[in-house]
N, C-alpha and C positions, 0 to 999 in steps of 0.2 A: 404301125397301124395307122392310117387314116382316114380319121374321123370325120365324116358328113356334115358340111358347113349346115347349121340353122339357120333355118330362112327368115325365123322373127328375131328380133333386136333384142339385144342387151343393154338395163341401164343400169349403171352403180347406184347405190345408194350411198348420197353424200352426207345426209345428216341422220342420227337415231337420239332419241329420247332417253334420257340414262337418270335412272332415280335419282335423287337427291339426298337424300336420306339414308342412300346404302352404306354402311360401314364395317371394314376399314377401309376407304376408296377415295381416290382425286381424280377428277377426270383432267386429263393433263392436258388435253385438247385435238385439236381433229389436223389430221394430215390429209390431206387428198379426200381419199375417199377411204381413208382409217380410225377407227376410234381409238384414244390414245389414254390407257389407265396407268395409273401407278398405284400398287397396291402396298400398302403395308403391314406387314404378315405380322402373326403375334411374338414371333421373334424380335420384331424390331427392325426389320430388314424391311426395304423399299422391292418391290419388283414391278417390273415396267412389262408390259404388254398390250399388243396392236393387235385390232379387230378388223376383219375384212369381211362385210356382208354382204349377201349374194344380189341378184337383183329383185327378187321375189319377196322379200324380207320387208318392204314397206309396203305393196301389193297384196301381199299376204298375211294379213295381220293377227288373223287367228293359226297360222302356220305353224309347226316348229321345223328345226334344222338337224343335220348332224353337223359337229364339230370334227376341227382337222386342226390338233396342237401343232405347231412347226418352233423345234428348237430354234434358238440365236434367231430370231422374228427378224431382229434389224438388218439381217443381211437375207434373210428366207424368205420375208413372206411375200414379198413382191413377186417372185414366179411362184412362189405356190398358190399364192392366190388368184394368179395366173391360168397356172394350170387346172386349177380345179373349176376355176370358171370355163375355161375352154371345156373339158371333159363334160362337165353339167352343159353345154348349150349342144355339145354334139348328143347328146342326151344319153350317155356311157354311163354315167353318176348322177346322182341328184345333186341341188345347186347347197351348196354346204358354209356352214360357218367356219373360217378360217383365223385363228389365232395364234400371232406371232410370241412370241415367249421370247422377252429378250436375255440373252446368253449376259452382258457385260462382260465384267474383268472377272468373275468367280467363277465362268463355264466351264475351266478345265476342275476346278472341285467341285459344281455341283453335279456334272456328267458323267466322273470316273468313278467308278466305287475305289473301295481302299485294298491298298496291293501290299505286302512285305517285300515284293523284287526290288532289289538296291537302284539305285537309282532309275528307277519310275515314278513318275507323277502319282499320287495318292489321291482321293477324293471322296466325296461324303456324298454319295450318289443316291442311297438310302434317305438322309436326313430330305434332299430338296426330291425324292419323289413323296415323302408325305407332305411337303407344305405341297406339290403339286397336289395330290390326291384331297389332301385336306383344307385346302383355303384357295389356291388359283380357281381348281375348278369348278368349284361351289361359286365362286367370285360369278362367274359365267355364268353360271348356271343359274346363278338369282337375275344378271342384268338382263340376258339375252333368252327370247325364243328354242332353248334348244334343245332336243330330242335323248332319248336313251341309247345315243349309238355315239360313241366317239374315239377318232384314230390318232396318234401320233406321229409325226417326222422329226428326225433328227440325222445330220450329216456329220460328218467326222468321228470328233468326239462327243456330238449329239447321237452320232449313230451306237455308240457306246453303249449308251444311256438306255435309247430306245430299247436294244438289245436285253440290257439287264432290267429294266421292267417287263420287257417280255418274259424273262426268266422267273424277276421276284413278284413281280404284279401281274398275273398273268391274264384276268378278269376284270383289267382297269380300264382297258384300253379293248376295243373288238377288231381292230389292224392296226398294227403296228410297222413304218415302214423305215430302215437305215439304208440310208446312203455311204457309201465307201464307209463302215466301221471302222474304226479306229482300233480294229484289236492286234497290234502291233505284239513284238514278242515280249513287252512289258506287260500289256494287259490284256493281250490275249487267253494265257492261258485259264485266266480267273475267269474270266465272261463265257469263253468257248463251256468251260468246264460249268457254270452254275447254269449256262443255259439247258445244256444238257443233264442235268441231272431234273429240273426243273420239268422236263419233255416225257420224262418217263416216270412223272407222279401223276397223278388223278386231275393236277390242274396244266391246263395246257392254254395259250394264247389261239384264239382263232386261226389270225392269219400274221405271218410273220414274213415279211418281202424284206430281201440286200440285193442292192449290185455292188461290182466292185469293178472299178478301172484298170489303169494298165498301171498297177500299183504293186510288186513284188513283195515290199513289206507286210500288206494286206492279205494277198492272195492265200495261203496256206489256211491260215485262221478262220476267215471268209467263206472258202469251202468246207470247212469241218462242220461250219455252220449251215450248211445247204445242206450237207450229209444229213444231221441231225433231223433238219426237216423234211426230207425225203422218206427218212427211217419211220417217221410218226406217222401214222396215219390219219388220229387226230389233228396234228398240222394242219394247215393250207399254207400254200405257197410257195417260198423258193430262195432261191439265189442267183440272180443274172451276172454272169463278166462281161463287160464292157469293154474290149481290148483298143480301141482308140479313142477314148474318152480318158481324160485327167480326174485327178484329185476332187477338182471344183467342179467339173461335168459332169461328175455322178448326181450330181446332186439334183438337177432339172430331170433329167433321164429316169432316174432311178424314182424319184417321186409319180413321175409320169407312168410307169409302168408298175410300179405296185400300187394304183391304186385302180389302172384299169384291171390289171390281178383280180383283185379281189371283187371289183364288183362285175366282172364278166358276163358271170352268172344268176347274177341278182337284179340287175335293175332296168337294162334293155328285155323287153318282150321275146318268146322267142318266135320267129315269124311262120314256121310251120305248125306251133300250136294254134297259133292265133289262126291259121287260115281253118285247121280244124275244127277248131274250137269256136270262134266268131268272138261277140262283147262274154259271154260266160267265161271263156278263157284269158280274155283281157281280167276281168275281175277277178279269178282265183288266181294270177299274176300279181298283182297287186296285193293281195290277201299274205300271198307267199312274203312280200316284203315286208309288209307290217311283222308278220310274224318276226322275221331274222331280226328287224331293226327296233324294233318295240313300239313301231308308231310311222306313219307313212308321212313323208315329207312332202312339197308339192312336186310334182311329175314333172313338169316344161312343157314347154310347148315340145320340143322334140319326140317326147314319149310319145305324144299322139300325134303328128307328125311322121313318123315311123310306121304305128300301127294302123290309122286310115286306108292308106293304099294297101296293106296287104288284106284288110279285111276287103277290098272294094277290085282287088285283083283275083281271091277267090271267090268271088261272086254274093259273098254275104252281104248285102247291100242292107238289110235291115241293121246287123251289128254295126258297119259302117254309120251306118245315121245316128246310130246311140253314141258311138264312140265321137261321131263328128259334133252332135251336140253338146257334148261333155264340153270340147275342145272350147266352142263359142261363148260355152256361156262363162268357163273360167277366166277365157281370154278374151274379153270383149271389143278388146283395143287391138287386137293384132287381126291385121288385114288377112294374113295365111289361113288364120282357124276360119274366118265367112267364107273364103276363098273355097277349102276345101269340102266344106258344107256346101256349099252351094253345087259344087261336083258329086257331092255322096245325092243328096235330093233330086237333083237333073239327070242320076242316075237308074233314082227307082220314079221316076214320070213324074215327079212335084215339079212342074215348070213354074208355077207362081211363089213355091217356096224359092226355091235356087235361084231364080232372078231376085229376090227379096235379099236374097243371102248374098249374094254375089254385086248388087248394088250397095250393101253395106259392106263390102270389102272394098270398094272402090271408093267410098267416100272416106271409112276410117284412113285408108291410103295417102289422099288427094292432102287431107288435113294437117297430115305427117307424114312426108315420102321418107319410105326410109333406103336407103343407098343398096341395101344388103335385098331388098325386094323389086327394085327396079326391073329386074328381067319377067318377073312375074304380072306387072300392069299391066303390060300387052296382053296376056292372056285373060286378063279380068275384063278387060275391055271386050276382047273377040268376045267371051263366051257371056257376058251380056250381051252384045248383039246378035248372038246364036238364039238367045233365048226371048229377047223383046223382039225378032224381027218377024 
């Protein structure tokens, strides 16, 4: 699939403000543009995890977020918070809190649950999804901005993990995504087997996305697991094989494709309502989302971005101007939203409004060129001289 470059900019957010007073927490310091905790659970135990926030998160300050846990943080989060940035600016997903979880030297016993198969790896998969459930995510959930909708990634023997909380917690997590699972013929059968018995109770996981590489070890187990979700009809989603993609390549892949999965249908407009529909059908769009997610996060510039031109291609030039004002006045600093306004207005005969609009795309512009708009000042230019001449 690809995604529609956005035409307005993206900026990290380098610094956030982190209580002082939270406890049990050190803020261990800032990497780039990640906030760097270490928390210490009531075990006794240190755990370390990396925050990546979106660019809207300091802009937006009465906002909240969805969250995207990514198992083993220290080696994941850097493309998945990658990728979910990219997906959020083509405007496919909303712009999301991304949380690395770092794995260390325990990941192979906090990810595997516990096996009797002789020599298999054993592990306490159980014990570290309640400090997850019960002290990581609360951790979050008091520092940062963030919403009642959150997903999971895990690779390998994160994919494991992922797996058997889909199974044993099946209402913790609203998508859950594994990359290349680990359900080899040691711990395959336990996981294949609790996920499935899991599938066919009263609780079921939303959405449950694998790929799987050109992995033979994997493959058998991998698909029992796509059967399974097939079978349900409660399920959503799947299982992709990836036949030239490695071990370590599922893992960009596979995250990238289950989570436009899952929000396919959710978060992009769909453009023959909207042409039928006009701003009424933009809004019960919107309405739809809150419902599924428990609360509406900010849109992007892309969401309306998208829906302008098709309200102003089926002729609703009224909804067009509502939808265009929306755009201006959330985004006042982005030359595209006057830009566009100024096109929706010069469209229903306000020449004094869309020159007004279209002179203020050109100045916020001039102040801040930004590289990713440069094709578009030409046009700002013509079409003020269209309209003052």
């Amino acid at each position: 699939m690809n995604a529609p470059r956005l035409l307005g900019s993206a900026v990290r957010l380098l610094l956030v403000a982190v209580p002082l007073l939270l406890a049990p927490m050190t803020v261990s310091g800032q990497d780039g543009d990640r906030v760097l905790h270490t928390i210490t659970t009531t075990a006794g135990t240190d755990r370390h995890l990396a925050v990546s926030l979106p660019a809207s998160y300091s802009s937006a300050p009465d906002a909240r977020f969805p969250v995207l846990y990514v198992l083993d943080g220290e080696s994941n989060l850097d493309h998945a918070a990658a990728v979910a940035t990219y997906l959020a600016d083509a405007g496919v997903m909303p712009e999301t809190i991304v949380v690395g979880l770092y794995g260390g030297t325990t990941r192979a016993v906090d990810y595997l649950p516990p096996t009797d198969v002789a020599g298999a790896q054993s592990g306490r998969a159980d014990a570290f999804l309640r400090v997850l459930e019960g002290e990581l995510i609360p951790f979050v959930d008091d520092v940062y901005r963030t919403g009642e909708f959150r997903m999971i990634s895990g690779h390998s023997f994160g994919g494991v993990f992922v797996t058997w909380a889909a199974a044993t917690r099946p209402n913790l997590f609203d998508a859950y995504l594994a990359q290349s699972p680990f359900v080899d013929e040691s711990t395959g059968e336990r996981v294949v087997a609790e996920f499935d018995a899991r599938s066919t109770s009263t609780e079921v996981p939303d959405y449950y996305f694998a790929n799987v590489g050109a992995e033979p070890n994997l493959l058998a187990n991998v698909r029992r697991l796509g059967e399974i979700v097939v079978r349900d009809d409660d399920l959503q989603g799947g299982v992709v094989e990836e036949p030239v993609a490695d071990h370590m390549l599922t893992r960009l892949v596979g995250l990238h494709d289950g989570l436009i999965g899952y929000f396919a249908d959710l978060w992009s407009p769909n453009p023959s309502r909207l042409a039928e529909g006009g701003a009424p059908a933009f809004d019960a769009h919107l309405e739809q989302i809150e419902a599924r997610m428990g609360f509406l996060p900010p849109l992007g510039e892309a969401m309306y971005q998208r829906t302008i031109p098709v309200l102003l291609q089926s002729g609703d030039i009224e909804s067009a101007r509502v939808v265009a004002r929306r755009y201006a006045d959330r985004y006042p600093g982005a030359p595209t939203a006057h830009f566009l306004l100024g096109n929706v207005l010069a469209a229903a005969g306000d020449r004094e409004g869309a020159l007004d609009s279209i002179t203020t795309a050109i100045r916020v512009y001039e102040a801040d060129p930004d590289p990713q708009l440069a094709a578009l000042y030409p046009a700002m230019q013509a079409l003020h001289g269209q309209l003052s001449g």
